[in-house]
Structure formats: structure tokens, C-alpha cells
C-alpha positions in Angstrom: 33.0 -67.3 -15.2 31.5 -67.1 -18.5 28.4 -69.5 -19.3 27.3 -71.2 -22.9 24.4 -72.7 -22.5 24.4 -73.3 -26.3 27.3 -75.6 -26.0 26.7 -76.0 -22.4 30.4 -75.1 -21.8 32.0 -73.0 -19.2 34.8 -71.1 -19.3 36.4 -70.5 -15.7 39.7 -68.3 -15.4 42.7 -68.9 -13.2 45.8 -66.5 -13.2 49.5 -67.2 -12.0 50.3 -64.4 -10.4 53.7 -62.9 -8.8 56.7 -61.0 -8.6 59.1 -61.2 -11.6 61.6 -64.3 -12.0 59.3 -66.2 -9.6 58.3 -69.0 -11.3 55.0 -68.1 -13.1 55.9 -69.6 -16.7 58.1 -72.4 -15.9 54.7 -73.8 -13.9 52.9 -73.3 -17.1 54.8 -75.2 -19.0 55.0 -77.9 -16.9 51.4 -77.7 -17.0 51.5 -77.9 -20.8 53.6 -80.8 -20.7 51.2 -82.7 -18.4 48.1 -82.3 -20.4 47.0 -84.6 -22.4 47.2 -82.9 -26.2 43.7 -83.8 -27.0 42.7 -81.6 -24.3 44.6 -79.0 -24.1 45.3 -75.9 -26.7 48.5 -74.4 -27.6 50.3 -72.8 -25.1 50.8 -68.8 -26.3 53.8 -66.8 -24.6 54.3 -63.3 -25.5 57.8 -62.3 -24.7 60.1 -59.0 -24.6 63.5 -59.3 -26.4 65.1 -60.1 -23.1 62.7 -63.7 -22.9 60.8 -62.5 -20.7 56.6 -62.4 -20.2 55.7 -59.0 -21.4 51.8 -59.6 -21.7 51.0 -63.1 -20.5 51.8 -66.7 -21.1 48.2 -68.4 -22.1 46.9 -72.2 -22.6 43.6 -73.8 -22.3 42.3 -77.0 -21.1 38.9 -79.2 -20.6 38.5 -81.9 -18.1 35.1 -83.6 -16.8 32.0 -82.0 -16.0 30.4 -79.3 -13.7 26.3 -79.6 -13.2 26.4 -81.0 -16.8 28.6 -78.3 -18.3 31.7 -79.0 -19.8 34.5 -76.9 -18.2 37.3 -74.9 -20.1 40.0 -73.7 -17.9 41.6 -71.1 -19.4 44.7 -70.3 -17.2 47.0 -67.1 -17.4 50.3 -65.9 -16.0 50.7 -61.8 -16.1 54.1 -60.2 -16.3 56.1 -59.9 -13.0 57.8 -56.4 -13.6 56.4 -53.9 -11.9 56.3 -51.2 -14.9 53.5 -54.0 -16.7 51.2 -52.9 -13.4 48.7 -52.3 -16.2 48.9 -55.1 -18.0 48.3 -57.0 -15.0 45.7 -55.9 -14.1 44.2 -56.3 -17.6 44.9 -60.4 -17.5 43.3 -60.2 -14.0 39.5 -58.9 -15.2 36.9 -61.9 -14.7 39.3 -63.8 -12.7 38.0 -67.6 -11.0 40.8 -68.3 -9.1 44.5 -67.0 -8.8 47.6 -69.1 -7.7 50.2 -67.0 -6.3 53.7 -67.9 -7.0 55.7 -66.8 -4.1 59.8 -67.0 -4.7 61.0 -69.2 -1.4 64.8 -66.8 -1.4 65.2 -64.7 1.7 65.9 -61.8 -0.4 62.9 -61.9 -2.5 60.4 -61.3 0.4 59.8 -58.0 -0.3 58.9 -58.2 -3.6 56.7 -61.0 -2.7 55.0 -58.8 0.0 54.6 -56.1 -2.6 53.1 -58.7 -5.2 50.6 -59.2 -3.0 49.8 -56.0 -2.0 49.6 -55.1 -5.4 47.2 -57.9 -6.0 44.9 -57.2 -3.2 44.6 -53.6 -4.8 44.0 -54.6 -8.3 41.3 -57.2 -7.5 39.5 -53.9 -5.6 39.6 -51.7 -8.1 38.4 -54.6 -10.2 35.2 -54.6 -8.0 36.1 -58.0 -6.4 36.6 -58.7 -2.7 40.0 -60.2 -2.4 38.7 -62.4 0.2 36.5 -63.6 -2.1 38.5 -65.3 -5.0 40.0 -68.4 -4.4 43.8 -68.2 -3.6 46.5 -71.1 -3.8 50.3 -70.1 -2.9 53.1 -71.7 -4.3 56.1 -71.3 -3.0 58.5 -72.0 -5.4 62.1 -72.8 -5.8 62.2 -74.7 -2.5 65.4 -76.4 -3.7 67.5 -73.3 -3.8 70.0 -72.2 -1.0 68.5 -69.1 1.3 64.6 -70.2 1.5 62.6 -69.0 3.8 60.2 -71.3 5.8 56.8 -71.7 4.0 55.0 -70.5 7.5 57.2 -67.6 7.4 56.6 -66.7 3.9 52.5 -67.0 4.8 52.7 -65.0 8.1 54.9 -62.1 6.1 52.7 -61.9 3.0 49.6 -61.9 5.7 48.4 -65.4 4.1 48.3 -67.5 6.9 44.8 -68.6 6.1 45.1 -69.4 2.6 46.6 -73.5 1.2 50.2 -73.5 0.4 52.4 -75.6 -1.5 55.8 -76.4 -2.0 57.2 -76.3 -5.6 60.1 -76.5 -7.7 58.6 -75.4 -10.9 61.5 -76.2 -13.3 61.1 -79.7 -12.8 57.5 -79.9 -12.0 57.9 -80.4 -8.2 54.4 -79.3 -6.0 53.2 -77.9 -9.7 50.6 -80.0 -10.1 49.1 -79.6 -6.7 48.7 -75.7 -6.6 46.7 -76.3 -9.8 44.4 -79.5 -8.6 43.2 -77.6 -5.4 42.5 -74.0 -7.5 40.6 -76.3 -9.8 39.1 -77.6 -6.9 38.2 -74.2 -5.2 37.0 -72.6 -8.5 34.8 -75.5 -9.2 33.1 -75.9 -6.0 32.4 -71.8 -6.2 31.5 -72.3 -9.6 29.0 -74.5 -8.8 27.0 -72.6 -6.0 27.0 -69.8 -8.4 24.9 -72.3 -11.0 23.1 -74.1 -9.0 22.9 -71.6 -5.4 21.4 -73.6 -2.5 18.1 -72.1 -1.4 17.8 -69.3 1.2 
């Protein structure tokens, strides 16, 4: 959470994050598609030979108000593979919020599982409690063959607290409400950290 009290703006970051293939991009640019163009930036993608995310895929957006601020959400995806570890970890510093994008197929568990693990250790040695940044999964591609319940998927990745939702994110299914209740959770943290209720 960055602050300008100049331009009484903040800037608030939320990152897609998940194993490779999972579904990361495709709910960005769904995103895109759904913002109005007035409020929203260009959405950047920064792509290996093969198509696929090497750094990040990037777009802003402003909606409303916080405490008389006006918020810019400035949402991420990182790079699946797990050779861009690095990388990762770089699109994860001064992190709001994170939805993780869970692939629903039986025989993507594991790499799901390890995602998270991964995710868990990058946000330590990032100095954040995990527990401590809002978390959204999405489990995606719910209209494929060979899914996995979603309580299953929460109970394996030891996320059984945390909000899920269903998605298909090539067509926009569940997309939009991963990304309402992060906004929700980032804002209502935001907030305390602004204006922090007395002791």
C-alpha cells in the first residue's frame, strides 16, 4: 500500500498467483475486458517465445473512494514455471492481496500444493505473515473433465479457511467474484491501516 497524499491517491496491490497453465492471464484479461476503458490502463503482458508469461501480465484500475482517497488497483499475475521462482517473488514485494488460481484437474494437485507452499515461503522471506495478507482462491477450469471437488482442493492445499470460488476463466465464469471479495478484503485492511481504531 503506497499513499499520495498530494493527490490523495492510493495505490493497493493484488497479485494472481499459481502454478503454470492455471488460469492466471486468461482472468486478467477478462478483467480488462470488463473495465470500463476510462478507468482502467493498458493491459501489459510480457511473454517468452512459446506465449507464455515470463515476467508478469500487468493492468491498472480506479474505482470509488477509500477514507477520501482515490484507489488505484494495480493487479499482477507472476509467471507459473517454477525456474521464474525469482521472478515471482519480485512481482510479490508490497503485496495487498493475492488471489490464488488453483487448476480444478485431478492431476494438477500437486503442483497446486507446491504453489502454495511456495507462496507461503516467498511472502516469509518477504517479511510478511502469510496469514496476514488477504487470500481469495479460484479454482479454475471447473468445466473440464477430472476436477477435483472445491472442498477437496481447500483441505489438500491446507486452505480450508480461506473464500473460494468457482471459475472458468476463459469465458469469465466466477472471475469477477475472486476479484470483488480481494477488493473487498484489501480495502477493509487498507482502511484500518489509515484510519486504525483506537487502543
Amino acid at each position: 500500500m503506497f499513499i499520495n497524499w498530494k493527490l490523495r491517491e492510493i495505490n493497493l496491490k493484488i497479485v494472481y498467483y499459481g502454478p503454470s497453465l492455471s488460469g492466471k492471464t486468461s482472468s486478467l484479461q477478462y478483467i480488462h475486458s470488463r473495465t470500463r476503458p476510462d478507468r482502467r490502463g493498458e493491459l501489459i503482458s510480457l511473454k517468452t517465445r512459446e506465449d507464455r508469461t515470463l515476467y508478469f501480465d500487468y493492468m491498472q484500475f480506479e474505482m470509488g473512494e477509500i477514507s477520501g482517497l482515490k484507489p488505484r488497483f494495480n493487479i499482477y499475475t507472476v509467471p507459473g514455471q517454477v525456474y521464474y521462482r525469482g521472478t515471482r517473488k519480485l512481482v510479490l514485494k508490497g503485496v495487498d492481496g493475492i488471489v490464488f488460481v488453483a487448476d480444478s484437474q485431478t492431476k494438477r494437485l500437486q503442483d497446486n500444493v507446491q504453489a502454495v507452499k511456495d507462496l507461503y515461503e516467498d511472502l516469509e522471506e518477504l517479511g510478511f505473515d502469510p496469514w496476514d495478507v488477504p487470500l481469495i482462491l479460484q479454482c479454475n477450469k471447473r468445466d473440464l473433465p477430472n476436477i477435483m471437488p472445491v472442498h477437496s482442493i481447500k483441505e489438500s492445499m491446507g486452505l480450508n479457511g480461506v473464500p473460494a470460488y468457482e471459475s472458468v476463466a476463459v469465458d469469465g465464469a466466477g472471475v469477477l467474484d475472486s476479484l470483488k471479495n480481494i477488493i473487498n478484503e484489501v480495502v477493509a485492511k487498507a482502511r484500518g491501516k489509515i484510519y486504525p481504531s483506537p487502543a
